[in-house]
LOZA-278313 format. One record per residue (C-alpha): residue in three letters; y, z, x. Coordinates in steps of 0.2 Angstrom, whole numbers. Layout:
% LOZA-278313
{r=ALA&yy=Y&zz=Z&xx=X}
...
//
This chain:
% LOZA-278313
{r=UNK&yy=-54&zz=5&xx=238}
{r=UNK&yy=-64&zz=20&xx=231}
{r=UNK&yy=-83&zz=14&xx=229}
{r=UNK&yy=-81&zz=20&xx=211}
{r=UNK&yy=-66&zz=9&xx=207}
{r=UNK&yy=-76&zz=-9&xx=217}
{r=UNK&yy=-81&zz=-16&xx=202}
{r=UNK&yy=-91&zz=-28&xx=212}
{r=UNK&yy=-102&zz=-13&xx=218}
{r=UNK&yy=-104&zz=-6&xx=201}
{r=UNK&yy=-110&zz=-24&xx=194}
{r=UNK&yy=-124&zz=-25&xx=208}
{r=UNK&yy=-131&zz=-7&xx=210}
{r=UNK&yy=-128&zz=-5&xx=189}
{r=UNK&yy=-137&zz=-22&xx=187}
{r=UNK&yy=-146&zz=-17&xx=169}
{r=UNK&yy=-129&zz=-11&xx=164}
{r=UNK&yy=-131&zz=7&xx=160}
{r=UNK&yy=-112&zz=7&xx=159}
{r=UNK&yy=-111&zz=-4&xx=145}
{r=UNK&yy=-127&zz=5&xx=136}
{r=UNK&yy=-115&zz=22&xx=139}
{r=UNK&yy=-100&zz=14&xx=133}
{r=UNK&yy=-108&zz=10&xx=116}
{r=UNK&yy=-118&zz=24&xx=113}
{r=UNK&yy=-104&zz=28&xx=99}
{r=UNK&yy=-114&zz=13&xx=87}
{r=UNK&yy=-130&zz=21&xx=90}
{r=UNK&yy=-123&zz=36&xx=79}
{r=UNK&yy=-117&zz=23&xx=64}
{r=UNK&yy=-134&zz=13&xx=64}
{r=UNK&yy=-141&zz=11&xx=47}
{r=UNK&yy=-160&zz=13&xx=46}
{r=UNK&yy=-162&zz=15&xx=26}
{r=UNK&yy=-176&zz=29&xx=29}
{r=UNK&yy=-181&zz=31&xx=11}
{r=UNK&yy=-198&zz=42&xx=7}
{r=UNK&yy=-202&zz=55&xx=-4}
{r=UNK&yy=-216&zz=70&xx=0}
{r=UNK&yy=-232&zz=74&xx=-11}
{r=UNK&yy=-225&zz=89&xx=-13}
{r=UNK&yy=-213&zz=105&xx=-5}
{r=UNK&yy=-208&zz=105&xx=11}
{r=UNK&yy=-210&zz=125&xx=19}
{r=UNK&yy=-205&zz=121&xx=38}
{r=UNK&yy=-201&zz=106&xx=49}
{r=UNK&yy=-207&zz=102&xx=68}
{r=UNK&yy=-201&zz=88&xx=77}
{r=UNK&yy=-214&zz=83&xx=93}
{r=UNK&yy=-205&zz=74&xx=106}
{r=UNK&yy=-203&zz=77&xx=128}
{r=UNK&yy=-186&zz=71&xx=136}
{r=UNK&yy=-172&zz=60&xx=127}
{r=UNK&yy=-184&zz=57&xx=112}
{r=UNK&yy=-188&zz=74&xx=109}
{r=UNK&yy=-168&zz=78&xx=113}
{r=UNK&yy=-162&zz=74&xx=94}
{r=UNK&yy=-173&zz=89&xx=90}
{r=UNK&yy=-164&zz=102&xx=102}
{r=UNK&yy=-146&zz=94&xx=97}
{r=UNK&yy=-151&zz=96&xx=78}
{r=UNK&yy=-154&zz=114&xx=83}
{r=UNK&yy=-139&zz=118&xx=90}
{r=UNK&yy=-128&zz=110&xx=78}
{r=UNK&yy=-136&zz=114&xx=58}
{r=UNK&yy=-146&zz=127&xx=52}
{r=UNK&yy=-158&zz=120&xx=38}
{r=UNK&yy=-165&zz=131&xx=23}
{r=UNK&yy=-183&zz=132&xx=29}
{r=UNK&yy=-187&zz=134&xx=47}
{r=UNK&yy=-185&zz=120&xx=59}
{r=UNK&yy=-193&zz=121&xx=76}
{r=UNK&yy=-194&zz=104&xx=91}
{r=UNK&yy=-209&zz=107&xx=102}
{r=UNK&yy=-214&zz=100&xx=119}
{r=UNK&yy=-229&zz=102&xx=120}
{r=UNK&yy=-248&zz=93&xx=116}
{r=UNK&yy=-251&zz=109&xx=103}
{r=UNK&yy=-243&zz=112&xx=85}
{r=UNK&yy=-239&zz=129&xx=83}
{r=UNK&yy=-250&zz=141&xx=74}
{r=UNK&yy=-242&zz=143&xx=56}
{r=UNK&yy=-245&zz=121&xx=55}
{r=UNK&yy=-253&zz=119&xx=37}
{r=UNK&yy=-252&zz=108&xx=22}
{r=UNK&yy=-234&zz=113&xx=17}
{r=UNK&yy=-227&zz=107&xx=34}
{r=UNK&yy=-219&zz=92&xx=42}
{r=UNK&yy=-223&zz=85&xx=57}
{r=UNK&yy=-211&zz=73&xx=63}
{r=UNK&yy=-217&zz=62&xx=80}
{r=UNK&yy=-206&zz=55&xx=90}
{r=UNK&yy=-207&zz=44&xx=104}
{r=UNK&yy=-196&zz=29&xx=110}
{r=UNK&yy=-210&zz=19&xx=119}
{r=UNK&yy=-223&zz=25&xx=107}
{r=UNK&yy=-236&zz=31&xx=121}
{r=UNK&yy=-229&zz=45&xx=126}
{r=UNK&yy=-244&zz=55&xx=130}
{r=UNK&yy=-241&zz=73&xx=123}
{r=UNK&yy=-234&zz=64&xx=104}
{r=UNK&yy=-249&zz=51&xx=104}
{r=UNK&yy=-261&zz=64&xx=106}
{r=UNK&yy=-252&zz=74&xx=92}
{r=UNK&yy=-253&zz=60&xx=80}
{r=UNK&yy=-271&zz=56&xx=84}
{r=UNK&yy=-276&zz=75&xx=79}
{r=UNK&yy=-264&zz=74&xx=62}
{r=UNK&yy=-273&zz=59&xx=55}
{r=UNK&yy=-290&zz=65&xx=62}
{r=UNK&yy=-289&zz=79&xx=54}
{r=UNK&yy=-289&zz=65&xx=37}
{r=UNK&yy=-286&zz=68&xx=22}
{r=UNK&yy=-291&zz=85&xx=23}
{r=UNK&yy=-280&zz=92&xx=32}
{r=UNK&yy=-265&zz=85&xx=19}
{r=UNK&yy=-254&zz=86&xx=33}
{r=UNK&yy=-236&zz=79&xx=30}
{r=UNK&yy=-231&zz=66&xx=43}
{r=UNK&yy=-217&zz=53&xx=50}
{r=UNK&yy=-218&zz=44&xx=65}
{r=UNK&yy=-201&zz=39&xx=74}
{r=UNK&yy=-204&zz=23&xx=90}
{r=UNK&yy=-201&zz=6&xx=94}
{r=UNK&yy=-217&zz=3&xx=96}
{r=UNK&yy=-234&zz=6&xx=106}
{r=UNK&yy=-246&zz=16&xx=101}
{r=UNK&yy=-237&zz=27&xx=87}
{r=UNK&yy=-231&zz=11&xx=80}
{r=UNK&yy=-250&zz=5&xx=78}
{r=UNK&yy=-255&zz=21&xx=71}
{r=UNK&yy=-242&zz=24&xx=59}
{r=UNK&yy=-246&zz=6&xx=54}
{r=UNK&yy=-263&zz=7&xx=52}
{r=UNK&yy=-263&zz=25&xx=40}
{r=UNK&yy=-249&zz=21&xx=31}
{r=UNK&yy=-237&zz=32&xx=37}
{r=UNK&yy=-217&zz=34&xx=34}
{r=UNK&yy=-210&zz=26&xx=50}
{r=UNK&yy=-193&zz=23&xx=58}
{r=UNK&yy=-194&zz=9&xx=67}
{r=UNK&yy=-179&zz=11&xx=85}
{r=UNK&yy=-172&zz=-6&xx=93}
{r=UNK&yy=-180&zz=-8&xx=108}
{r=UNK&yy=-176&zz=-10&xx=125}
{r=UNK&yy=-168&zz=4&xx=133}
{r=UNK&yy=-174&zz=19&xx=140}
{r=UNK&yy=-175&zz=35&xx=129}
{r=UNK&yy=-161&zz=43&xx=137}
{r=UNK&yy=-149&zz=29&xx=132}
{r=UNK&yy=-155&zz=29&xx=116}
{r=UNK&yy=-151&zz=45&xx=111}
{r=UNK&yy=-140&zz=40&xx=96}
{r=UNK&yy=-154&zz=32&xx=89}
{r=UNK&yy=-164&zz=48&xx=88}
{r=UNK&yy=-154&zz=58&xx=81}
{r=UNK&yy=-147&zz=47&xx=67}
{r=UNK&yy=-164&zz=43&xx=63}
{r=UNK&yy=-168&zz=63&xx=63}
{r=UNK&yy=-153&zz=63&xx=51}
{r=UNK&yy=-156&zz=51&xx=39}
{r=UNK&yy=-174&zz=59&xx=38}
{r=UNK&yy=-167&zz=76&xx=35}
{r=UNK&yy=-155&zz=69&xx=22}
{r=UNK&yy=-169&zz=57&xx=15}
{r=UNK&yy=-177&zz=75&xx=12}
{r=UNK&yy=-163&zz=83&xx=3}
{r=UNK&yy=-160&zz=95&xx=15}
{r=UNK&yy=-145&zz=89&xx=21}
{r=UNK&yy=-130&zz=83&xx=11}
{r=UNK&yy=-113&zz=73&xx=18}
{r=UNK&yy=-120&zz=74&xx=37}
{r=UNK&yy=-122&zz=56&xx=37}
{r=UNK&yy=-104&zz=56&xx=36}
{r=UNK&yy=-101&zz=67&xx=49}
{r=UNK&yy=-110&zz=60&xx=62}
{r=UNK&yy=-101&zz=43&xx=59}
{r=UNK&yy=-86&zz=53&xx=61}
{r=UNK&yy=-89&zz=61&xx=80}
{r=UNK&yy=-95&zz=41&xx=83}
{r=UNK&yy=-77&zz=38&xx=83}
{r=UNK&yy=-72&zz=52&xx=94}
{r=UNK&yy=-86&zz=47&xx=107}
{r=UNK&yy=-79&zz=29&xx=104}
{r=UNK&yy=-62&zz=34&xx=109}
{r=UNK&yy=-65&zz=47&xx=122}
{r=UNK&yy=-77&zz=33&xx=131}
{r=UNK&yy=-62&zz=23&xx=134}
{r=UNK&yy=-56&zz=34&xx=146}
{r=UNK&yy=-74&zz=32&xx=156}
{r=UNK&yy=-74&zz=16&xx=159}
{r=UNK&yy=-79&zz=7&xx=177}
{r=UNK&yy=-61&zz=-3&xx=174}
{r=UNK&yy=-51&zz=15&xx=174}
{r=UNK&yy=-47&zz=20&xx=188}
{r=UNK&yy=-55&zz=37&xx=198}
{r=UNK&yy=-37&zz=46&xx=199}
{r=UNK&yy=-37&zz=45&xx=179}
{r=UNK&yy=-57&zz=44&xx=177}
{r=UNK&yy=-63&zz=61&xx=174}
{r=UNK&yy=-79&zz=56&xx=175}
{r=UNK&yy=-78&zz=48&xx=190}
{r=UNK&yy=-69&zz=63&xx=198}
{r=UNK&yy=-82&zz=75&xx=192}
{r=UNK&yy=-97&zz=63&xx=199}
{r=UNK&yy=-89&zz=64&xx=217}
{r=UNK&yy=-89&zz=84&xx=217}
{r=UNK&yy=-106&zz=81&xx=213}
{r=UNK&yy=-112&zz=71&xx=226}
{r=UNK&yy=-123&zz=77&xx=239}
{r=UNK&yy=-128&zz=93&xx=229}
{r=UNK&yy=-142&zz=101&xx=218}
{r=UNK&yy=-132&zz=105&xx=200}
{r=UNK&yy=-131&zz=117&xx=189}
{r=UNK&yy=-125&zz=117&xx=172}
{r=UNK&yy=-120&zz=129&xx=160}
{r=UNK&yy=-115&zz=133&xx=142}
{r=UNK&yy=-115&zz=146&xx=129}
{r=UNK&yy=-129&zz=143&xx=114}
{r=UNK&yy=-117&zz=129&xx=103}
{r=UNK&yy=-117&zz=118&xx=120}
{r=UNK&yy=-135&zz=121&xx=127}
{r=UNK&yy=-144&zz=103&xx=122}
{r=UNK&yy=-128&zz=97&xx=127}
{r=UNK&yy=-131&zz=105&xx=145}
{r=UNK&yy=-151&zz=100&xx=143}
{r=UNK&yy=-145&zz=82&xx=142}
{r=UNK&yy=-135&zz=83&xx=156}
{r=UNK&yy=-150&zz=88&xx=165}
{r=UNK&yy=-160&zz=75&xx=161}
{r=UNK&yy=-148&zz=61&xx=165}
{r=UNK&yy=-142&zz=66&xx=184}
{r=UNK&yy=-160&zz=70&xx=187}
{r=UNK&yy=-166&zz=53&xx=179}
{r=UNK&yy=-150&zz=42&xx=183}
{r=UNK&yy=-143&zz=49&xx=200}
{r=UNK&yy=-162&zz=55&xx=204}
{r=UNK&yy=-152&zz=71&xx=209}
{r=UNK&yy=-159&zz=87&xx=207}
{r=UNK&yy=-151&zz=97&xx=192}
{r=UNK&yy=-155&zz=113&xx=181}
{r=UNK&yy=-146&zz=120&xx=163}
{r=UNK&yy=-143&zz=139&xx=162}
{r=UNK&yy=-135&zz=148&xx=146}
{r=UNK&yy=-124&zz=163&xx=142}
{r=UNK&yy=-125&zz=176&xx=138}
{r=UNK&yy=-142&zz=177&xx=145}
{r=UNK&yy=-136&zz=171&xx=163}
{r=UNK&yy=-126&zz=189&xx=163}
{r=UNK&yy=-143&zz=197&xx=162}
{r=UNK&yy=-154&zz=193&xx=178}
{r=UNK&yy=-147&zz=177&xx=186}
{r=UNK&yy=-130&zz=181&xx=189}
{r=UNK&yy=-135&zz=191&xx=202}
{r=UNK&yy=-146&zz=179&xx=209}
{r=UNK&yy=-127&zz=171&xx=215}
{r=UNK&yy=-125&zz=185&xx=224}
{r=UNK&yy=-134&zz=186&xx=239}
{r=UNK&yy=-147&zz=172&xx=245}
{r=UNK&yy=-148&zz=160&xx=250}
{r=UNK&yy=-128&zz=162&xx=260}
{r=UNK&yy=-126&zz=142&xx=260}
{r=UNK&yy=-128&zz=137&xx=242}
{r=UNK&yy=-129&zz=118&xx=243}
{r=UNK&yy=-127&zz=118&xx=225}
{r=UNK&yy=-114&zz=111&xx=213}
{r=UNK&yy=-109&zz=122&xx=195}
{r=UNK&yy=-102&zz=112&xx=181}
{r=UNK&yy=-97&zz=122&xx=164}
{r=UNK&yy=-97&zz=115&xx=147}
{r=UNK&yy=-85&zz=127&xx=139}
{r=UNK&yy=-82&zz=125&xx=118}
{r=UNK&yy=-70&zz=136&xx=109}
{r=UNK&yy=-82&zz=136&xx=94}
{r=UNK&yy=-92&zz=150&xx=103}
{r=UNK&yy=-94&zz=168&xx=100}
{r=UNK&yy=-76&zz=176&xx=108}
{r=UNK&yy=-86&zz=186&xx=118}
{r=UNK&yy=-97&zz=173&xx=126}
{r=UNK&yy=-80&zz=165&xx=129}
{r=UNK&yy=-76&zz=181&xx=137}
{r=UNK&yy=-92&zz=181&xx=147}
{r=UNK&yy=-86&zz=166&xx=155}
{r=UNK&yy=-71&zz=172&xx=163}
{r=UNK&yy=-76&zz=188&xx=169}
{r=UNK&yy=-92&zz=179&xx=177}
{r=UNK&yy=-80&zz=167&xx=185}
{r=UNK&yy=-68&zz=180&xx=194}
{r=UNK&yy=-84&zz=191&xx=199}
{r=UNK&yy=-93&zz=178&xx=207}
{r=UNK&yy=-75&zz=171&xx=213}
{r=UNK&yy=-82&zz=167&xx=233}
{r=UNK&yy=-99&zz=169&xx=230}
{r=UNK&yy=-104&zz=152&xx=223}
{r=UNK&yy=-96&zz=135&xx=221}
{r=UNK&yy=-79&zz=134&xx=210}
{r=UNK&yy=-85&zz=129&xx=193}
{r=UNK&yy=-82&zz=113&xx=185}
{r=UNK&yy=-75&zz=116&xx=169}
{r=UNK&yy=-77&zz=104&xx=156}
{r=UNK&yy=-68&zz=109&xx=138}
{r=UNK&yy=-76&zz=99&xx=126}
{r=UNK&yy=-66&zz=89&xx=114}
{r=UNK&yy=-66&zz=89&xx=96}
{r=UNK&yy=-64&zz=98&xx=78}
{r=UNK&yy=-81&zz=102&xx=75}
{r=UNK&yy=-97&zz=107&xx=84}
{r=UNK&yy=-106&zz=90&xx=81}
{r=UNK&yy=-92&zz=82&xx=89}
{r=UNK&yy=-90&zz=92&xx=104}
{r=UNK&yy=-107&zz=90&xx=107}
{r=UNK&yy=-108&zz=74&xx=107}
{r=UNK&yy=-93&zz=71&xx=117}
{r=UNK&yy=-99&zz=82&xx=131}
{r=UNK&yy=-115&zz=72&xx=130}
{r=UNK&yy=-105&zz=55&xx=130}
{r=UNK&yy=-97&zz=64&xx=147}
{r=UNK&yy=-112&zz=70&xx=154}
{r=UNK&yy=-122&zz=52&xx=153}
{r=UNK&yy=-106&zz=43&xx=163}
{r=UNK&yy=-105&zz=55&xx=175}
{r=UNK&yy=-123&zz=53&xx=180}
{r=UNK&yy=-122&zz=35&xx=182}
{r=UNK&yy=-106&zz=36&xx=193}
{r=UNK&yy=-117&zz=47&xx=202}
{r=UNK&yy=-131&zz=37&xx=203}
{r=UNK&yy=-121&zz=22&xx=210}
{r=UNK&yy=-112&zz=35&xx=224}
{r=UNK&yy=-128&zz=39&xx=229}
{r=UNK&yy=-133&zz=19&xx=231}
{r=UNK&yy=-145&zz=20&xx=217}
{r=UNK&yy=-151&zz=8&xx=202}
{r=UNK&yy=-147&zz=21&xx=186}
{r=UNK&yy=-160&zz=14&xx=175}
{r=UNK&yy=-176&zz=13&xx=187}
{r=UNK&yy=-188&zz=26&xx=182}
{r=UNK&yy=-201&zz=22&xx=194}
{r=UNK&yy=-209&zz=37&xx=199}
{r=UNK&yy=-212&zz=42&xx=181}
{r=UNK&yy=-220&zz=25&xx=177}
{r=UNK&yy=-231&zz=30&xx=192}
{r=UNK&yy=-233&zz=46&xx=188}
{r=UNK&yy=-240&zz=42&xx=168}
{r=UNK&yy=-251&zz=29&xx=176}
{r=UNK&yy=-261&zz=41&xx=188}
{r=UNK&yy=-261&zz=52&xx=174}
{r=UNK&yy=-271&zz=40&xx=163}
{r=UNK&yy=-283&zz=36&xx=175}
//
């Protein structure tokens, strides 16, 4: 029996079920937080302030809508430069003591009154939570108990309902119930019950295995790609990059070329027809001109009838492959441990 298809195996190793976290990620998307609050005044730009899958919803929004004033998600301990009285700051963090965001929200209501900075704070608790609380600020408050990167949905339903809330968006509410249902049906075919020679996921973690990865997209698919990034480097704890065209056809396609001449590396491509023909294009010819000199690509075509939906299916894809992979390479998916470490000794 294939390791992947021992459900035994995947029940001990996958022990906080990430799986079934994965599988249902489609409800996170419907969730109903009844964000209701109204601004002293006009809204002139929007920055969300978020690292890793909280500040995700930020970079997803970004590829999939374009808003009538300027909309930007920074990670980063800084606000930008053009930050006054007309602007919205929007903090999120899952745990709520995500260094970079808490220090943010600290300078905002430092600042007081004075500063009539505009404000809303999304977490599950900790210290954001606390401080939201104690100032009086607008909140979203996200179920706890998994980690951020599970609990991408959440995010950016809350980011949603915001932005709606607002005014600034109309029917999208709608449309993000809608590509729940096509990650709740395309999850189906995922599952640890399916077996590996009908599991594309599965089939796709096993070329994987053993290899640095690389994945690329045009622009429509590039948070799409950053998510997979984050979840085989945080749920296989195997090194993994993102890359975009058309800007790869400029300086690192030729870095394919030469060195190093064993390229341990694996190169999975999320490919949308919603992109520009001639990054479509781009695609092909790079393919056939690299043909030799790197790793057959992984092509994944993602599935559905608008951009919201494909990228939430390729992001649906991307999170079980990285647990497959995780449990090919004997590993626990949710342990985090070196980052808990890591934010520890950074706080001494």
């Amino acid at each position: 029996m294939l390791m992947l298809d021992d459900l035994k195996y995947i029940h001990q190793r996958d022990a906080q079920d990430a799986l079934g976290t994965a599988e249902k990620q489609w409800q996170q998307y419907q969730h109903i937080f009844n964000f209701k609050w109204q601004p002293p005044r006009e809204i002139h730009n929007i920055v969300l302030v978020g690292m890793g899958g909280s500040g995700l919803a930020g970079r997803v929004f970004q590829s999939w809508h374009n808003l009538p004033v300027p909309f930007e998600a920074i990670q980063d301990y800084d606000l930008p430069a053009y930050i006054n009285h007309d602007s919205l700051i929007i903090c999120s963090s899952h745990s709520g003591n995500t260094e970079e965001v808490v220090q943010t929200l600290k300078k905002i209501v430092g600042w007081g009154a004075k500063s009539q900075l505009m404000a809303i704070v999304i977490t599950s608790g900790g210290q954001e939570l606390e401080i939201a609380e104690k100032h009086n600020l607008p909140l979203i408050k996200l179920p706890h108990g998994h980690q951020p990167r599970y609990d991408f949905g959440f995010e950016l339903r809350a980011l949603v309902e915001i932005l709606e809330a607002l005014g600034f968006l109309n029917g999208v509410i709608k449309q993000l119930n809608e590509a729940g249902e096509l990650v709740k049906k395309s999850v189906g075919n995922w599952r640890p019950d399916t077996a590996t020679k009908k599991n594309e996921a599965k089939q796709i973690a096993q070329e994987l295995m053993g290899r640095s990865v690389i994945v690329y997209s045009g622009p429509l698919l590039s948070s799409a790609a950053y998510k997979w990034k984050i979840s085989i480097n945080e749920n296989a704890k195997q090194l993994a990059w993102a890359g975009q065209l058309p800007e790869f056809n400029h300086n690192e396609m030729l870095g394919w070329t030469e060195q190093p001449v064993q390229k341990p590396f694996s190169v999975v491509e999320l490919r949308s027809k919603l992109e520009n023909p001639r990054t479509q294009k781009r695609f092909e010819v790079t393919e056939r001109l690299l043909s030799g000199r790197r790793p057959q690509s992984i092509i994944v075509e993602a599935q559905g009838h608008n951009l919201l939906q494909q990228l939430l299916y390729c992001i649906a894809l991307g999170d079980f492959v990285s647990i497959y992979l995780a449990l090919l390479n004997g590993l626990n998916p949710t342990s985090v441990d070196l980052i808990e470490k890591f934010k520890k000794t950074l706080a001494e």
